[in-house]
TORLUMDO-600478 format. One record per residue (C-alpha): residue in one letter; x, y, z. Coordinates in pm, whole numbers, always signed. Each point is the difference from the previous one (the first is absolute). Example, Ala and Ser with C-alpha at 12.3 -4.5 7.8 and 13.67 -1.06 7.14 Angstrom:
BEGIN
<rec aa="A" X="+1230" Y="-450" Z="+780"/>
<rec aa="S" X="+137" Y="+344" Z="-66"/>
end
This chain:
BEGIN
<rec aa="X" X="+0" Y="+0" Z="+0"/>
<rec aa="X" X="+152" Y="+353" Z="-127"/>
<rec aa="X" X="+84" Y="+219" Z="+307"/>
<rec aa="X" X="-287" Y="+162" Z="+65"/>
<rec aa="X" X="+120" Y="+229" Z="+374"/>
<rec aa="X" X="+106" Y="+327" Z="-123"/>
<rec aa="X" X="-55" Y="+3" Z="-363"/>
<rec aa="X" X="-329" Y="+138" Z="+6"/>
<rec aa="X" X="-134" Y="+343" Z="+27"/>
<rec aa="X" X="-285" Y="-13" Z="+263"/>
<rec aa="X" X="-290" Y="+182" Z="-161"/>
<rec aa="X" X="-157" Y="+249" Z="+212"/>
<rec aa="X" X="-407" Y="-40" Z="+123"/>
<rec aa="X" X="-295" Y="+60" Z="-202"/>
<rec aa="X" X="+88" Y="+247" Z="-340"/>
<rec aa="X" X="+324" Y="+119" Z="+129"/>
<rec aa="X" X="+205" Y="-281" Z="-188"/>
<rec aa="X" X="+280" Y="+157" Z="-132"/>
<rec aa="X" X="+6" Y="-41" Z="-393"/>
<rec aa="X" X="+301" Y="+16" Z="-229"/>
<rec aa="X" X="+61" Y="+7" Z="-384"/>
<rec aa="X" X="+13" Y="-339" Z="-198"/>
<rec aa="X" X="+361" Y="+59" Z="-16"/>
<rec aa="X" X="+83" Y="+92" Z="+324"/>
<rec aa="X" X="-99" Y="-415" Z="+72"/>
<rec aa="X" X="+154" Y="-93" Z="-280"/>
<rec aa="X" X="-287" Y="-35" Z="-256"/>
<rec aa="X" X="-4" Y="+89" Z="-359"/>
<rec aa="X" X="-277" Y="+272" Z="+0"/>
<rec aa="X" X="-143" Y="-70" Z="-334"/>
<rec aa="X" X="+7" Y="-384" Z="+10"/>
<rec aa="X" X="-149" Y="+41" Z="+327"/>
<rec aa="X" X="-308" Y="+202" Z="-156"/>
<rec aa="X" X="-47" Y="-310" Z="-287"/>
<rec aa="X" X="-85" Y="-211" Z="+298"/>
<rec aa="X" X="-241" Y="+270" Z="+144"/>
<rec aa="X" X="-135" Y="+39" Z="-344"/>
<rec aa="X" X="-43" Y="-355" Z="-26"/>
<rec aa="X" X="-179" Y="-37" Z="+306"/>
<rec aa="X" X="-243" Y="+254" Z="-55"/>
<rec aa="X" X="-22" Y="-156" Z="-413"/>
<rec aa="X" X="-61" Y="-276" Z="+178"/>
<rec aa="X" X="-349" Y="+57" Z="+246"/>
<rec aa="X" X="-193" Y="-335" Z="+86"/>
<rec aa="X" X="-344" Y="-78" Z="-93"/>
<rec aa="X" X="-96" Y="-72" Z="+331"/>
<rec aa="X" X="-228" Y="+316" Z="+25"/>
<rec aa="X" X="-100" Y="+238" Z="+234"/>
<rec aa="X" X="-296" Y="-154" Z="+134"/>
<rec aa="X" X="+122" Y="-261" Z="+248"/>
<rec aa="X" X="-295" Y="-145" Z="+95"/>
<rec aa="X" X="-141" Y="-81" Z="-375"/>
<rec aa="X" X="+352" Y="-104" Z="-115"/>
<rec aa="X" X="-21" Y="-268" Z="+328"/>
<rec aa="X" X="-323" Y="-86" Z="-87"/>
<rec aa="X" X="+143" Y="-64" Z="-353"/>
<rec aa="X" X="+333" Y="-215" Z="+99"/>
<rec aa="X" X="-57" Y="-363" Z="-124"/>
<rec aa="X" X="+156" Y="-141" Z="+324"/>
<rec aa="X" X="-328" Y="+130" Z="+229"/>
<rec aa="X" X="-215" Y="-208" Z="-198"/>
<rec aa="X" X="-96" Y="-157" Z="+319"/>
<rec aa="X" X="-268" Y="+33" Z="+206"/>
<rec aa="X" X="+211" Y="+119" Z="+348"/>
<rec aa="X" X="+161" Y="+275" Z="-252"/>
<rec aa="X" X="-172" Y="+293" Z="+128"/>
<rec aa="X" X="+178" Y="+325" Z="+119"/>
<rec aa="X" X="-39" Y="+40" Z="+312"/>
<rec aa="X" X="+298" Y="+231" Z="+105"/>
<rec aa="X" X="-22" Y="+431" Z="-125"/>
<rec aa="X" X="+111" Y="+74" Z="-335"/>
<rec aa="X" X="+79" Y="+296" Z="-189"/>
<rec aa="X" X="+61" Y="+142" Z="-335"/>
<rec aa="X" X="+339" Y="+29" Z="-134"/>
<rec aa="X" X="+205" Y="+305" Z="-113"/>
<rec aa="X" X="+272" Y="-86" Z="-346"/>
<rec aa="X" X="+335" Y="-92" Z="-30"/>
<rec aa="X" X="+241" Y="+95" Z="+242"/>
<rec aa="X" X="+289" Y="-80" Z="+144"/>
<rec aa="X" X="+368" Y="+113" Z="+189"/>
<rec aa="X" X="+384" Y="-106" Z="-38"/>
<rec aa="X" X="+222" Y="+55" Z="+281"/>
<rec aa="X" X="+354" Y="-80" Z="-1"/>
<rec aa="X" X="+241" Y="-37" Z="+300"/>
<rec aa="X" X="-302" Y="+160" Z="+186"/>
<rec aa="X" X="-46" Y="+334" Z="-202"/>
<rec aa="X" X="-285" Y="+26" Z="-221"/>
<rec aa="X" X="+80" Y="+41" Z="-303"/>
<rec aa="X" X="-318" Y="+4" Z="-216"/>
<rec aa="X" X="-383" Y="+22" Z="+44"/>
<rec aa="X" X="-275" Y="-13" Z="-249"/>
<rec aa="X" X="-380" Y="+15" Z="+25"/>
<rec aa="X" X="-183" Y="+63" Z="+310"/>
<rec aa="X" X="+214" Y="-174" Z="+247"/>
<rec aa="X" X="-185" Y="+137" Z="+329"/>
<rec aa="X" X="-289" Y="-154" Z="-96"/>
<rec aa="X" X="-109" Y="-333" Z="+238"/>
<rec aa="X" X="-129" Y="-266" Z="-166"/>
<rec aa="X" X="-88" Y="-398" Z="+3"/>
<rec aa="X" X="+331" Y="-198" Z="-81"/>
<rec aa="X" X="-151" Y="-317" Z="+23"/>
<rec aa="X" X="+287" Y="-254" Z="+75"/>
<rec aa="X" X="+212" Y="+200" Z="+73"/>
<rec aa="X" X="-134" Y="-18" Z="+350"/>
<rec aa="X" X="+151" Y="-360" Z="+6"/>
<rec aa="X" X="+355" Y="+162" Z="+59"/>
<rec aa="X" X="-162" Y="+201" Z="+289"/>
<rec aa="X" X="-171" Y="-241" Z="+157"/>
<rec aa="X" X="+385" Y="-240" Z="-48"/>
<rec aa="X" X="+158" Y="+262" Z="+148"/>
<rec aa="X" X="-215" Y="-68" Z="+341"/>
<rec aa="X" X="+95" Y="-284" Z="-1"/>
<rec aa="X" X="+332" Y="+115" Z="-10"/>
<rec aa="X" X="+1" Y="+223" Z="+310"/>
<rec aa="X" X="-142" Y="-299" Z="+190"/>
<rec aa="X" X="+273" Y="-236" Z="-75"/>
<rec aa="X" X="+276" Y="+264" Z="+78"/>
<rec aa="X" X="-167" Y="+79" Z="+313"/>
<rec aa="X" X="-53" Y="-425" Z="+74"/>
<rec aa="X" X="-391" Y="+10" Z="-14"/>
<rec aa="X" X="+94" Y="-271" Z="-262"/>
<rec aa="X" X="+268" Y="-233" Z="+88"/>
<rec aa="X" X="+9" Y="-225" Z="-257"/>
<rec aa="X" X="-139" Y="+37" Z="-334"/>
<rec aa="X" X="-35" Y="-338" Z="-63"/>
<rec aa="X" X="-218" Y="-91" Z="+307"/>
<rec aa="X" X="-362" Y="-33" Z="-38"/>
<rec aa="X" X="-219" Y="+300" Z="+11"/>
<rec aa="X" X="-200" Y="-190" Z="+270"/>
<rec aa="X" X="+237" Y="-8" Z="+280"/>
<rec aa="X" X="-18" Y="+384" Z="+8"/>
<rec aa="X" X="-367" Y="+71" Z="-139"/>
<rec aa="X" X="-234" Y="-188" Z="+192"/>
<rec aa="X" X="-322" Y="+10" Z="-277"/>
<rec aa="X" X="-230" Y="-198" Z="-144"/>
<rec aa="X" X="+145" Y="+111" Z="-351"/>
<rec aa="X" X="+305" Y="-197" Z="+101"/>
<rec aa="X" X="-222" Y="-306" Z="+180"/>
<rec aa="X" X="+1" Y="-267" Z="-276"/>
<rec aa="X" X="+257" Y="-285" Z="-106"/>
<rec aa="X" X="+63" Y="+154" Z="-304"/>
<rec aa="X" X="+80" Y="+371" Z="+146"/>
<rec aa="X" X="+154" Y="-95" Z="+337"/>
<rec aa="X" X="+303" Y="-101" Z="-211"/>
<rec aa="X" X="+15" Y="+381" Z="-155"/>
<rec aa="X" X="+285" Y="+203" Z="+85"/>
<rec aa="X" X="+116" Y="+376" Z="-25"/>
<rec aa="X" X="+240" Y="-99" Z="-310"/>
<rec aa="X" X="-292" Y="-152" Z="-215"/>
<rec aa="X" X="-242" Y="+290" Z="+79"/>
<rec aa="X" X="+285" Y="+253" Z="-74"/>
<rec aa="X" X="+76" Y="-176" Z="-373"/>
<rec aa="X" X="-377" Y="-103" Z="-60"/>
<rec aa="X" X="+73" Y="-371" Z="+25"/>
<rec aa="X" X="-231" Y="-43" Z="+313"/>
<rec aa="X" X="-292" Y="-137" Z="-206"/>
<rec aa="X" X="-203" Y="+80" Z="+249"/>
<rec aa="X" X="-399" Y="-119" Z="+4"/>
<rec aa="X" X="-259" Y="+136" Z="+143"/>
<rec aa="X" X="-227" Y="+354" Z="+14"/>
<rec aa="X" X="+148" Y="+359" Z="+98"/>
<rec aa="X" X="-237" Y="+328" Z="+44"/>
<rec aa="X" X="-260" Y="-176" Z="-235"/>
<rec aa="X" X="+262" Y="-148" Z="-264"/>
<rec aa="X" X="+49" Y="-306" Z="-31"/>
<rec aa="X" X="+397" Y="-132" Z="-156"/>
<rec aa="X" X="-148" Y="-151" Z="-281"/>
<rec aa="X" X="-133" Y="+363" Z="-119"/>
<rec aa="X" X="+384" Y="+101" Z="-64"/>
<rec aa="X" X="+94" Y="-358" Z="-112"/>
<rec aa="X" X="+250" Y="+159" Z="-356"/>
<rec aa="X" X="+105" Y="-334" Z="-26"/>
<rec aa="X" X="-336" Y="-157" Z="-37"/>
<rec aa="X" X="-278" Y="+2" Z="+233"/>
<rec aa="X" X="-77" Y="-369" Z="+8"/>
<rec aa="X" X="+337" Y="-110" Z="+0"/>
<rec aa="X" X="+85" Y="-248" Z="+264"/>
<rec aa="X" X="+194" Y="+166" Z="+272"/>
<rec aa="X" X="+366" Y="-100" Z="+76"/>
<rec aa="X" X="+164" Y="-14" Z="+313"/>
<rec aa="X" X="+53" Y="+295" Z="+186"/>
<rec aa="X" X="+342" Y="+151" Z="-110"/>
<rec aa="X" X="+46" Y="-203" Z="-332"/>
<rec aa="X" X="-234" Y="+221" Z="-288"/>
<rec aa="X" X="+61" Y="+380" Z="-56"/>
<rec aa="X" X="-322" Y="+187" Z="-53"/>
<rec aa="X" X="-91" Y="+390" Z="-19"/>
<rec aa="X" X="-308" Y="+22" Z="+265"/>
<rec aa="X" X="-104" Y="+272" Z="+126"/>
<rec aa="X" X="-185" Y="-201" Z="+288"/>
<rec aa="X" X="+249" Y="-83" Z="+128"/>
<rec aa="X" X="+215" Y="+288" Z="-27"/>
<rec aa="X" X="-304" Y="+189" Z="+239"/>
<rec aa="X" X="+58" Y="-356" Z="+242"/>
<rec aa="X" X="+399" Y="+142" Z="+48"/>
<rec aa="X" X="-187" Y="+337" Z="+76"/>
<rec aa="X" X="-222" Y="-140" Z="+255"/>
<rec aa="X" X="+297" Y="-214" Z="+115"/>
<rec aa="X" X="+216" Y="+288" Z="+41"/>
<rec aa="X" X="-291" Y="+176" Z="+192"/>
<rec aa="X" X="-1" Y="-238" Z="+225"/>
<rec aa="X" X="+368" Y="+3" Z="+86"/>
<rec aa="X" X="+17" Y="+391" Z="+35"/>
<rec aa="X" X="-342" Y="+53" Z="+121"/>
<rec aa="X" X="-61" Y="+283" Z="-99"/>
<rec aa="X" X="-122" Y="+142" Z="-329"/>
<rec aa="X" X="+292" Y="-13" Z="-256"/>
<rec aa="X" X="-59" Y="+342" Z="-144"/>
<rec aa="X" X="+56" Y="+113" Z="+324"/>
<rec aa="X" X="+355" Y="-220" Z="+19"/>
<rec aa="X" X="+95" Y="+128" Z="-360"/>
<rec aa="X" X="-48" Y="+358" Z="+73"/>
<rec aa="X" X="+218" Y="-6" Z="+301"/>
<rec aa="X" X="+267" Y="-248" Z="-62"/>
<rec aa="X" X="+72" Y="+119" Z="-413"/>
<rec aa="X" X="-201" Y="+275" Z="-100"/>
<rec aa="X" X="+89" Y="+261" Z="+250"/>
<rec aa="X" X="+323" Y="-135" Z="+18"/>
<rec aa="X" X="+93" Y="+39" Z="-356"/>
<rec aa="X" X="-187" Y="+375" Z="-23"/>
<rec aa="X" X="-377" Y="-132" Z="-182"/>
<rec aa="X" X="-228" Y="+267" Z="-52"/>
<rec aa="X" X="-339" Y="-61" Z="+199"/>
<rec aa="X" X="-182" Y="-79" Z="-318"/>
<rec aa="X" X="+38" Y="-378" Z="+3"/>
<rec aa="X" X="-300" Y="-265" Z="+119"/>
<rec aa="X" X="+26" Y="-403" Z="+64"/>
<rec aa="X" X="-362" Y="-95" Z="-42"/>
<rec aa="X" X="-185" Y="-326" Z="+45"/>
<rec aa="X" X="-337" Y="-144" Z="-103"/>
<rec aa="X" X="-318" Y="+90" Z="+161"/>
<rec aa="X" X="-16" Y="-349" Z="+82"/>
<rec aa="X" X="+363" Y="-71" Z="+157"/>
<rec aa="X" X="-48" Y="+164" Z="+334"/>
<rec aa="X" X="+69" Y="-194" Z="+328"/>
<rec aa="X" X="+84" Y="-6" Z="+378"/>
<rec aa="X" X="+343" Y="+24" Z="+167"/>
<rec aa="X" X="+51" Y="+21" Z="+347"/>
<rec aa="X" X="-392" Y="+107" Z="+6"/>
<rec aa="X" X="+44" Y="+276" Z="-253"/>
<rec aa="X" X="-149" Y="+49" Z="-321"/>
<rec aa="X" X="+270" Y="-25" Z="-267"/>
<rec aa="X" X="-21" Y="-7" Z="-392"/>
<rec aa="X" X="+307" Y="-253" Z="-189"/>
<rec aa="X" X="+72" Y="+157" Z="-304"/>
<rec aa="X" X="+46" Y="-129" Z="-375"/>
<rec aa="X" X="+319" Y="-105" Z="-142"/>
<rec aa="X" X="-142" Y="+187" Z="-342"/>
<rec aa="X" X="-286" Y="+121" Z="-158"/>
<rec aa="X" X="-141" Y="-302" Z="-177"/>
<rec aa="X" X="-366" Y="+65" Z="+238"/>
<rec aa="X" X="+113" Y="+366" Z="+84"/>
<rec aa="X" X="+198" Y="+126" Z="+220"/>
<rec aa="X" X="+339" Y="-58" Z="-5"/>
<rec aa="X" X="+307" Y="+269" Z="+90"/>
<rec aa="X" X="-110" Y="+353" Z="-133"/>
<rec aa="X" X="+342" Y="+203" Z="-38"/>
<rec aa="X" X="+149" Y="+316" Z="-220"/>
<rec aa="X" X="+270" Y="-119" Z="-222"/>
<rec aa="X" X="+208" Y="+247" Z="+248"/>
<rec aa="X" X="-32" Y="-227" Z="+295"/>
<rec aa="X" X="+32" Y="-312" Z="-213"/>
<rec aa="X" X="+353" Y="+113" Z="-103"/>
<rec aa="X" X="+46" Y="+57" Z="+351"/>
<rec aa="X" X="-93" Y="-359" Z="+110"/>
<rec aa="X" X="+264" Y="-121" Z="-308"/>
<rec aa="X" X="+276" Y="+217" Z="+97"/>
<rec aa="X" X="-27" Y="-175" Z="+352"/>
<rec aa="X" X="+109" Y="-303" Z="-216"/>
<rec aa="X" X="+217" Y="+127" Z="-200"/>
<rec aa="X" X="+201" Y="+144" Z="+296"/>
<rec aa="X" X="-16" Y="-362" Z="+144"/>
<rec aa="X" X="-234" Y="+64" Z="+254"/>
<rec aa="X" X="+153" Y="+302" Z="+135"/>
<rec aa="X" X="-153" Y="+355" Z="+54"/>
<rec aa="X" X="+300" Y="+202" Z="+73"/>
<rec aa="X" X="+151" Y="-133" Z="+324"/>
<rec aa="X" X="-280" Y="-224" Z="+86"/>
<rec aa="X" X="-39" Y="-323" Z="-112"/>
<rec aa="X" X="-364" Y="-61" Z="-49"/>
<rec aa="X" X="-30" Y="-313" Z="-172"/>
<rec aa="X" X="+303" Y="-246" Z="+34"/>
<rec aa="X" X="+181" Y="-124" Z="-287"/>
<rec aa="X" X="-33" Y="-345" Z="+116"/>
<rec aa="X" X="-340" Y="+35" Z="-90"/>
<rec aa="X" X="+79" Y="+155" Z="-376"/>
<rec aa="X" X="+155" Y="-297" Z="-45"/>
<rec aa="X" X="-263" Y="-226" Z="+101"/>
<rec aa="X" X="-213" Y="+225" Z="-196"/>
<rec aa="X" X="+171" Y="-10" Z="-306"/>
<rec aa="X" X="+104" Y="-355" Z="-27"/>
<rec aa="X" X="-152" Y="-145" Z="-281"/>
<rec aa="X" X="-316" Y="-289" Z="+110"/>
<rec aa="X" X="+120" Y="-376" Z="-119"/>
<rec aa="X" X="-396" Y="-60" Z="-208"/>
<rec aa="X" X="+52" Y="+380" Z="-162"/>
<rec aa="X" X="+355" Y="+149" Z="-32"/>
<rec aa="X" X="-160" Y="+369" Z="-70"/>
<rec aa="X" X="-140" Y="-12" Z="+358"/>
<rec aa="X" X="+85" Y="+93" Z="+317"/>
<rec aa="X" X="-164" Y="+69" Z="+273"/>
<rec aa="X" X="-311" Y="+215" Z="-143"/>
<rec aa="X" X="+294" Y="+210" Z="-175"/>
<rec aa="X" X="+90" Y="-109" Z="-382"/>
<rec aa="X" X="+344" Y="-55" Z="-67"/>
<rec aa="X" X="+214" Y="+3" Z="-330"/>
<rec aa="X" X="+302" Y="-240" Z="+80"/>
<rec aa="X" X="-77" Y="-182" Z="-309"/>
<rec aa="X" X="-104" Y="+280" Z="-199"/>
<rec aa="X" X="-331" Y="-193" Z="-103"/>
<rec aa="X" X="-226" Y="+258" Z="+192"/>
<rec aa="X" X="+143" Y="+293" Z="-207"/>
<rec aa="X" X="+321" Y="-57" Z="-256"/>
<rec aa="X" X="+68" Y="+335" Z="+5"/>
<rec aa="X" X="+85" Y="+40" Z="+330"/>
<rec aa="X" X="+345" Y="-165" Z="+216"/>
<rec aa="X" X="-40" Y="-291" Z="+168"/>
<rec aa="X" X="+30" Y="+275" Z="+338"/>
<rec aa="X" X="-330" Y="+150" Z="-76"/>
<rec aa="X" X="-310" Y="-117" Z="+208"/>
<rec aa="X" X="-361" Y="+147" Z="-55"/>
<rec aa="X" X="-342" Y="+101" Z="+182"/>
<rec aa="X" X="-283" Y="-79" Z="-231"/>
<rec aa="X" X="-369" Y="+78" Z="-32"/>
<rec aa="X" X="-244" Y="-33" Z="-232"/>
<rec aa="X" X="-36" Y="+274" Z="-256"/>
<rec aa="X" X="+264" Y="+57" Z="+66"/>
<rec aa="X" X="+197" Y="+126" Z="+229"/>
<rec aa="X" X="+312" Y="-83" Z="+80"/>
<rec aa="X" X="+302" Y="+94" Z="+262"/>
<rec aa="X" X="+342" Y="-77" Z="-174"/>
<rec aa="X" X="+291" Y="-37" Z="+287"/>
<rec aa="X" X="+370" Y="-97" Z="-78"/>
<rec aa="X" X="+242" Y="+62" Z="+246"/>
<rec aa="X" X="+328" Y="-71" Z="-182"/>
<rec aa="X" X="-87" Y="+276" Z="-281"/>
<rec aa="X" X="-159" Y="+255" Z="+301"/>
<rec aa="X" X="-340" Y="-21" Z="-207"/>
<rec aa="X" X="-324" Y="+22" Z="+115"/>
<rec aa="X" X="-301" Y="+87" Z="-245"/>
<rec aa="X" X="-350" Y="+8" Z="+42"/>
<rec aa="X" X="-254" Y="-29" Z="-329"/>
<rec aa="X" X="-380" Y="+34" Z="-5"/>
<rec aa="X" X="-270" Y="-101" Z="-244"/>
<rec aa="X" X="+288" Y="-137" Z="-298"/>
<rec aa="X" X="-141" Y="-333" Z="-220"/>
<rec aa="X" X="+162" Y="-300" Z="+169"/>
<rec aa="X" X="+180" Y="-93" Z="-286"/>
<rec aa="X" X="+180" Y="+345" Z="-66"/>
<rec aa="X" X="+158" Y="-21" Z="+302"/>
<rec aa="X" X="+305" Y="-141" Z="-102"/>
<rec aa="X" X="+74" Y="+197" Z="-253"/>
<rec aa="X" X="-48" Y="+272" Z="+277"/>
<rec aa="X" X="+287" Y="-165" Z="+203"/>
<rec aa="X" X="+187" Y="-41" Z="-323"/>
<rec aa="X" X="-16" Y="+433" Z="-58"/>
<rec aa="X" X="+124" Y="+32" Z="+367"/>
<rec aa="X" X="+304" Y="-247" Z="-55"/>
<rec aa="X" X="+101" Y="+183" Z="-296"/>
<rec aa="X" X="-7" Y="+313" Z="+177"/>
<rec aa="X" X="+238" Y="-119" Z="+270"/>
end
């Protein structure tokens, strides 16, 4: 892992992060603008109506598929570049907070992250159950589920959460047969929310709440951002009223965040987990984070990683990547001091996004 101490410039809070030129960070200004023209060439056709494009999405073809979380309409394309910790270009409406879907996921790993530095979890490979004492963890089949599996989405979990039941998020078939707990690799966003609710449990309190004063004020967020939940996901810790979030949007909800703070949040990373002279998230944990899952090797833990260049050729093998649907996505690589943040591109552009960056560099 590059040296990530002293490297850094430490941005300071809300607006007041100091900016410099392209070429003060050693990128080619008008290369740099072909990848910002490209992104904005290159706006998805996910539109701005969330709810009807949900409603739309071939995967909630399913009777649990209803939203059930707050939604809102989305502003264009947008995005930032910082480099070493200075930014060093905006476009579009970047103080804008909107729905980044998956995005979230990285969030919600990140919790998960702070408990296991602080011991909450000792071992990521014991079961869930020895910790969380639920009835979503009661059965033969999800006794046997640990932190790891829920982390990569190779729990294959079964059973209902907040009114959805696994099967509704089955990608890889809903009447397949399911495997053995730890042995199939599926996206579900079931049982993303079960890590929420797991997580929940072990803090106990909301995780909005944890976020907010363990990263975001940390780090300098503005006071825009929201963690929401379902309408349906609220329960009872130590006899108060508490609402587990969503790891994404899918149903609503999800992290709600200006591409500002989201830069923020990556340049955490891409400092290795430091925030000036505070260590806020260990790199132990960036590690564990970032190493690749056995069933998908551009998988980590809720974080998508590059090592074999599959998830985006244009990028080094360093690079590791937030995604959400539409999408958004939080670009991080330490050993280049890179962090980038793009809103609303087509999927499929986004490589030749990374590739405009590279050559700018």
């Amino acid at each position: 892992m590059a040296e990530t101490t002293t490297r850094f410039h430490v941005p300071e809070p809300h607006a007041r992060w100091a900016r410099r030129e392209p070429a003060a960070v050693g990128l080619d200004p008008g290369k740099l603008q072909e990848a910002i023209d490209w992104a904005n060439a290159n706006e998805t056709d996910f539109g701005p109506d969330i709810p009807t494009e949900l409603a739309n999405d071939p995967i909630n073809d399913h009777p649990d598929n209803d939203i059930v979380g707050p939604t809102k309409a989305r502003t264009g394309v947008n995005g930032v570049i910082v480099r070493d910790g200075y930014l060093a270009a905006t476009w579009g409406d970047v103080n804008r907070v909107d729905m980044t879907f998956s995005v979230a996921k990285s969030y919600l790993s990140t919790m998960a992250g702070l408990a296991w530095d602080r011991g909450m979890i000792p071992d990521l490979d014991a079961p869930v159950c020895e910790l969380v004492q639920d009835e979503a963890f009661e059965s033969e089949r999800n006794r046997k589920i640990t932190w790891r599996m829920l982390l990569q989405q190779t729990s294959e979990w079964e059973g209902v959460l907040w009114g959805k039941r696994d099967l509704a998020d089955r990608r890889m078939g809903r009447d397949r047969e399911l495997r053995e707990p730890g042995t199939f690799w599926e996206y579900n966003d079931v049982r993303v929310n079960l890590l929420a609710y797991a997580l929940l449990k072990i803090w106990r309190e909301p995780l909005p709440r944890v976020l907010r004063r363990e990263i975001m004020n940390p780090i300098g967020a503005s006071p825009t951002w929201e963690w929401h939940g379902y309408r349906t996901s609220w329960t009872i810790v130590d006899g108060l009223h508490m609402q587990s979030v969503s790891g994404g949007g899918h149903w609503g909800g999800g992290v709600w965040a200006s591409s500002l703070d989201h830069a923020r949040f990556g340049q955490l990373f891409t400092a290795g987990g430091r925030w000036g002279d505070r260590q806020i998230i260990s790199e132990a944990w960036i590690e564990e984070m970032t190493t690749p899952c056995p069933l998908n090797q551009s998988y980590g833990f809720m974080w998508w990683v590059n090592q074999n260049q599959e998830l985006f050729p244009s990028a080094p093998p360093t690079s590791y990547f937030a995604i959400g649907k539409g999408a958004n996505l939080i670009w991080i690589d330490p050993d280049l001091g890179l962090t980038s943040v793009v809103r609303w591109i087509d999927r499929d552009a986004y490589d030749g996004f990374c590739a405009r960056v590279m050559a700018a560099l």
